[in-house]
Every structure is written in C-alpha cells, then in structure tokens.
Backbone bond lengths (Angstrom), bond angles and torsions (degrees), N, CA, C in turn:
res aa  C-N    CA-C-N  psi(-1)  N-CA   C-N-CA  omega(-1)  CA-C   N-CA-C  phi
1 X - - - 1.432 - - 1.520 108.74 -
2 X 1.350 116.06 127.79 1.350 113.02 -177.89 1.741 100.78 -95.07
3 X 1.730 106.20 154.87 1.256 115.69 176.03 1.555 106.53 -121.56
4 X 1.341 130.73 107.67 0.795 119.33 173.81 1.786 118.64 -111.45
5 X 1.218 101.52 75.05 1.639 114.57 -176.86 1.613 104.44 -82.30
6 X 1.496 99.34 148.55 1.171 111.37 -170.24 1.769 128.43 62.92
7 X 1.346 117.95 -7.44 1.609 129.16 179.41 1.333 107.32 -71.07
8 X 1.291 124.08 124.33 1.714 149.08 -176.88 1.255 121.39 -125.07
9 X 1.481 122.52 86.88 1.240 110.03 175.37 1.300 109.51 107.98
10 X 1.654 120.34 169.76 1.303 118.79 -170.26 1.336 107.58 -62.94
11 X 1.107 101.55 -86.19 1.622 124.39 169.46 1.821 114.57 -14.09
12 X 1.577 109.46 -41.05 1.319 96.64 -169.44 2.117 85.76 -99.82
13 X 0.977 108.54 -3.59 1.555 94.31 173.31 1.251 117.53 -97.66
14 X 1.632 127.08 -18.37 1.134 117.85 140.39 1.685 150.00 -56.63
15 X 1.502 95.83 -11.20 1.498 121.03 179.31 1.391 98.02 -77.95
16 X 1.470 106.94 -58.61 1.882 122.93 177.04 1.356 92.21 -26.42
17 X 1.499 107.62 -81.52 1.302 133.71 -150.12 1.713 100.33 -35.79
18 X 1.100 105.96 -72.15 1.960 118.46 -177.98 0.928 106.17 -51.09
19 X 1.422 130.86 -37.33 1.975 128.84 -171.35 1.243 99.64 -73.02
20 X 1.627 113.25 -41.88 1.597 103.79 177.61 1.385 110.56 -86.75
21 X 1.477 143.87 -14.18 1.275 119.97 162.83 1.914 120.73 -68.59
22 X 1.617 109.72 -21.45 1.406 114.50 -177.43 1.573 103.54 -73.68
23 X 1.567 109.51 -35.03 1.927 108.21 173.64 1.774 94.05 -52.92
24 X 1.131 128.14 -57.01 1.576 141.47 -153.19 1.383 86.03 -45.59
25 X 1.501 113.80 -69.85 1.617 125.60 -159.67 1.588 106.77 -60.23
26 X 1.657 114.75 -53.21 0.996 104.43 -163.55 1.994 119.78 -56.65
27 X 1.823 89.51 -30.64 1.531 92.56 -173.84 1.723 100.61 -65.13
28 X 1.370 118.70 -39.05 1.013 120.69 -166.31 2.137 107.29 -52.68
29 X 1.561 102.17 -45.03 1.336 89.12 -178.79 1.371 103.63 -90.96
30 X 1.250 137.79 6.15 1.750 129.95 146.31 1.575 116.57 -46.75
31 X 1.325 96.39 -35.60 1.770 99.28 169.64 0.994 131.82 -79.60
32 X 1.300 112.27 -41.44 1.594 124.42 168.98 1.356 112.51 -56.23
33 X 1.431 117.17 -47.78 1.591 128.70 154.78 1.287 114.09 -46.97
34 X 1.591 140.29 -16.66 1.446 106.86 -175.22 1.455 71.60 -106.11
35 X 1.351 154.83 -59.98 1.285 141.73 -167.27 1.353 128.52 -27.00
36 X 1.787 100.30 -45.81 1.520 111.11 -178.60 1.761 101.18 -64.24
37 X 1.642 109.75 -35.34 1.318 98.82 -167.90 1.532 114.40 -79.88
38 X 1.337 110.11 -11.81 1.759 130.23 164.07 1.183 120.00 -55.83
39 X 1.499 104.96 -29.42 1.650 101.52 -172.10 1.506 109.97 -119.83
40 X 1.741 120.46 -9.64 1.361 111.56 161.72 1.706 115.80 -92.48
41 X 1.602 115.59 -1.12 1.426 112.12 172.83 1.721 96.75 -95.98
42 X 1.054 133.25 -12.53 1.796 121.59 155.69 1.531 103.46 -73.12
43 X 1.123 119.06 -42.40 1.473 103.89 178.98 1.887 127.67 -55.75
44 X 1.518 90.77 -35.47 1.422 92.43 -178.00 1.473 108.67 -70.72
45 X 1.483 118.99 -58.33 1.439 122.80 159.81 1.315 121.88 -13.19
46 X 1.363 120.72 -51.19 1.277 117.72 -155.00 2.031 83.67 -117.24
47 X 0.877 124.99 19.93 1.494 131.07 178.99 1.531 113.86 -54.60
48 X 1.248 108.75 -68.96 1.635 111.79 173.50 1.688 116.22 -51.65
49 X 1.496 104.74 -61.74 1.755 95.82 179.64 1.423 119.47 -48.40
50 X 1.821 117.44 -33.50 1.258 110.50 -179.34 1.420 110.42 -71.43
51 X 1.175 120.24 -44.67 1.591 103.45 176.67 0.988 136.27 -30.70
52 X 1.630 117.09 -43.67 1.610 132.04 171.32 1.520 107.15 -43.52
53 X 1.501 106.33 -59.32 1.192 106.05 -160.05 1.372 114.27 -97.13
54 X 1.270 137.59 -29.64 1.099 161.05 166.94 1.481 134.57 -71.48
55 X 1.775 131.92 -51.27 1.189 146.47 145.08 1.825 112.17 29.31
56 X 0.990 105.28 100.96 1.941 104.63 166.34 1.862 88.53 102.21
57 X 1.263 118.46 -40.71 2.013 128.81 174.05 1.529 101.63 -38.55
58 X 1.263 109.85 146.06 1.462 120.44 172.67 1.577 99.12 -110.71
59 X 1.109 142.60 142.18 1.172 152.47 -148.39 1.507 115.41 -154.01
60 X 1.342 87.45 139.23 2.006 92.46 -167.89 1.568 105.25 -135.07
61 X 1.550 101.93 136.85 1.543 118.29 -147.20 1.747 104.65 -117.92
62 X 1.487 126.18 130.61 1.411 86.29 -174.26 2.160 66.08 -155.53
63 X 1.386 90.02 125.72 1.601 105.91 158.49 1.497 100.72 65.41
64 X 1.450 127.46 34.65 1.392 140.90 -165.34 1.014 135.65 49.56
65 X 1.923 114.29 25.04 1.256 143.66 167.08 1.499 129.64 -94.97
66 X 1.257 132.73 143.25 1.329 108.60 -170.18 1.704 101.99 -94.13
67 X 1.046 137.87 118.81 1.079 126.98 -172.93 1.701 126.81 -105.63
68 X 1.633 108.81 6.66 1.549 97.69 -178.53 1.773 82.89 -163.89
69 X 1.093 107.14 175.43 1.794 132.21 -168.99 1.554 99.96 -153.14
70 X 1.337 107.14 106.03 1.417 113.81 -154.99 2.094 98.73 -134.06
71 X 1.329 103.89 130.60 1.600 114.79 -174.42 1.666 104.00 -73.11
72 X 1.294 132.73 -40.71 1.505 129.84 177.06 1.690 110.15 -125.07
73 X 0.709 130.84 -150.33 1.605 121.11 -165.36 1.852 88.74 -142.70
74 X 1.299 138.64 -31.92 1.094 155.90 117.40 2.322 95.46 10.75
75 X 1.306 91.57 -90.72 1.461 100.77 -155.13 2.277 91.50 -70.93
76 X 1.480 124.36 -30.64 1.554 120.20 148.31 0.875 114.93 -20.72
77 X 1.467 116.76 -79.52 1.640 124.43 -175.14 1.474 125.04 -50.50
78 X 1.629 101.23 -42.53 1.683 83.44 -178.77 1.818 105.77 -101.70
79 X 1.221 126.30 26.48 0.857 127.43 152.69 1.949 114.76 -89.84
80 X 0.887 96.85 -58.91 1.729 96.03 -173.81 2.105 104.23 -68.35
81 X 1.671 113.70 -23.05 1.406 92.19 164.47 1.854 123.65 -64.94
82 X 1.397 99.56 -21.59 1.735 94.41 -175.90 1.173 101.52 -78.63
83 X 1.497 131.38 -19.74 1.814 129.65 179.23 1.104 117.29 -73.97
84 X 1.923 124.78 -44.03 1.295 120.97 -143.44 1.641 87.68 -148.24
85 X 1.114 81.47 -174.91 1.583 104.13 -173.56 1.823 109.92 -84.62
86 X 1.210 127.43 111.15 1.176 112.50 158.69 1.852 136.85 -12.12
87 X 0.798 116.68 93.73 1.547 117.60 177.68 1.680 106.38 91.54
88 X 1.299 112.96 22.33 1.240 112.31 178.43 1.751 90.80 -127.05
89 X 1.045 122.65 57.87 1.831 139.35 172.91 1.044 102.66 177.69
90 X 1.437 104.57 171.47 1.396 145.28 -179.83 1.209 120.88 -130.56
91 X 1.837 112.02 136.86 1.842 112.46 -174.47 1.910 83.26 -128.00
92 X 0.965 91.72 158.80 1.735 101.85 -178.91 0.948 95.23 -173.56
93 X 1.582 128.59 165.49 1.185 149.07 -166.95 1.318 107.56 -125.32
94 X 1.357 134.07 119.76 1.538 139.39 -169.15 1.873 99.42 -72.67
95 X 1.353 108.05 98.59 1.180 88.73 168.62 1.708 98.86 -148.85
96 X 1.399 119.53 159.14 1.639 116.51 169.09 1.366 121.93 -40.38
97 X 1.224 109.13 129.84 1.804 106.39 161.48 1.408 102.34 105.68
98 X 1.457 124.98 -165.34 1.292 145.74 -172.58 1.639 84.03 -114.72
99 X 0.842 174.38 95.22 1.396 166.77 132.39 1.763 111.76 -105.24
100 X 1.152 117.93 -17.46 1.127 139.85 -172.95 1.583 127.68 -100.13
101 X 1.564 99.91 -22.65 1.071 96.15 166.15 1.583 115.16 -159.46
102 X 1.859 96.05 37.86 1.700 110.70 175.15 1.641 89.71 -134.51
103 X 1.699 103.40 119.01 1.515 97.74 158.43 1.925 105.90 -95.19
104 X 1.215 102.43 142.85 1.687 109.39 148.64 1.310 124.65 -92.58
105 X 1.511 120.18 147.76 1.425 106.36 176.87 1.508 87.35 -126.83
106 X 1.454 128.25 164.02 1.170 142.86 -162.82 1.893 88.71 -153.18
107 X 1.131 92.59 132.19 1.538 114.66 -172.70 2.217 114.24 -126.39
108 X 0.792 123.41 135.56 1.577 130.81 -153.12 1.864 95.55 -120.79
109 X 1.523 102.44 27.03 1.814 108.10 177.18 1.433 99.79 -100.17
110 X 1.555 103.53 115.35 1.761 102.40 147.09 1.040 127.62 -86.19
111 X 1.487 121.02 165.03 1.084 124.90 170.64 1.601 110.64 -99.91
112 X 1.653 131.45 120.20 1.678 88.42 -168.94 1.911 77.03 -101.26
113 X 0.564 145.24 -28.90 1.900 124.19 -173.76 1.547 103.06 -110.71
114 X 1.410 117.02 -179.79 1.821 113.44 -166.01 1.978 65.28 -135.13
115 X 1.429 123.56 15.51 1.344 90.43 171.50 1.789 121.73 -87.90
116 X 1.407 124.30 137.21 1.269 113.85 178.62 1.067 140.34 -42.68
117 X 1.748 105.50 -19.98 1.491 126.69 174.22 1.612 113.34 -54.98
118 X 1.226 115.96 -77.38 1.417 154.12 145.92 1.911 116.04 7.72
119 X 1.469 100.74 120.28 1.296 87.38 178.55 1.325 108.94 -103.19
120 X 1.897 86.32 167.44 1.750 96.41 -176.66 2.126 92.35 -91.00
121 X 1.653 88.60 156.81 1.499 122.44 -153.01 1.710 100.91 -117.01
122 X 1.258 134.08 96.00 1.276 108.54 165.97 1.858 112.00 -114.91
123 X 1.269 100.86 136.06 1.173 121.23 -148.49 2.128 86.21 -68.29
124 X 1.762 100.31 143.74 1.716 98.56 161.00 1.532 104.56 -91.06
C-alpha cells in the first residue's frame, strides 16, 4: 500500500511515486536477503555431511532446501533461473571451510598519525 502523505502536485507526486517504489524494492531485496540467508545457514548446517557426498558439486539452494547437484555453476544458474525467481536461491560450491562464502579484503593503507588533522597515505 502506498502512502503518499503530504505529496502536492506533479513533481512532488512523482517524487512520492519513486520513494514508494524504492520502499517496494528495498523490502523486496530484504526478502531475498533473509532467503539468501535461509539457504546459506542450511548449507552450513548440513556442510560437513555434504562434503562426504557432495565435495568439488556446485549446489543449488532454494527456501532452505538443497534443490539441484550441478557439475559447473554456469549450467546452476541457468537451471535454477527457469525454476525460481532470480535472487530468491543460492549456488555455492561444496567445498571445506568458509572460503566459499567469506571474502577477506586486505588493504596496503597506513595510517602514519591517529591525529584527526592528518591525512591517510596509501602507499603506490
């Protein structure tokens, strides 16, 4: 339901209009976000048993189910887009560890003073 309180005029009802379609989207990927997190916290759960059986498998996740056993992540994708909804699954690669679905970033910025004045320096 859109609320458009306080909107006057084209201009400010076209503003309405977009603020309430960006609420639409954003909730929309709040969902997709708790889903994605639905179907990579079954993955971890069930992480060790799949290895046994699974290991090197690309794997496709949909509503905290595993739903496909897939040879490249390539032929995943366009299999689970003709099933489901874009961004409403998960493809991962069965492999040991968090490596799969924790990036690190490592950054080469010093700081040379902690004074607020002071700029930050990143080395070429």
């Amino acid at each position: 339901m859109s609320h458009n309180v306080g909107c006057q005029g084209p201009i400010a009802l076209t503003s309405c209009y977009a603020t309430n379609t960006l609420i639409k989207e954003k909730r929309k990927l709040e969902g997709n976000s708790m889903t994605g997190s639905l179907n990579l916290d079954a993955y971890k759960a069930q992480q060790d048993a799949l290895l046994a059986k699974y290991n090197g498998k690309i794997l496709a996740w949909h509503d905290g189910k595993l739903v496909g056993i897939f040879d490249s992540k390539t032929e995943a994708m366009q299999e689970m887009k003709k099933r489901f909804e874009p961004g409403s699954f998960l493809i991962i690669k069965c492999a040991p560890g968090d490596a799969e679905y924790t990036r690190r970033f490592r950054s080469r910025v010093h700081v040379l003073s902690t004074s607020s004045h002071d700029e930050v320096v990143c080395p070429q």
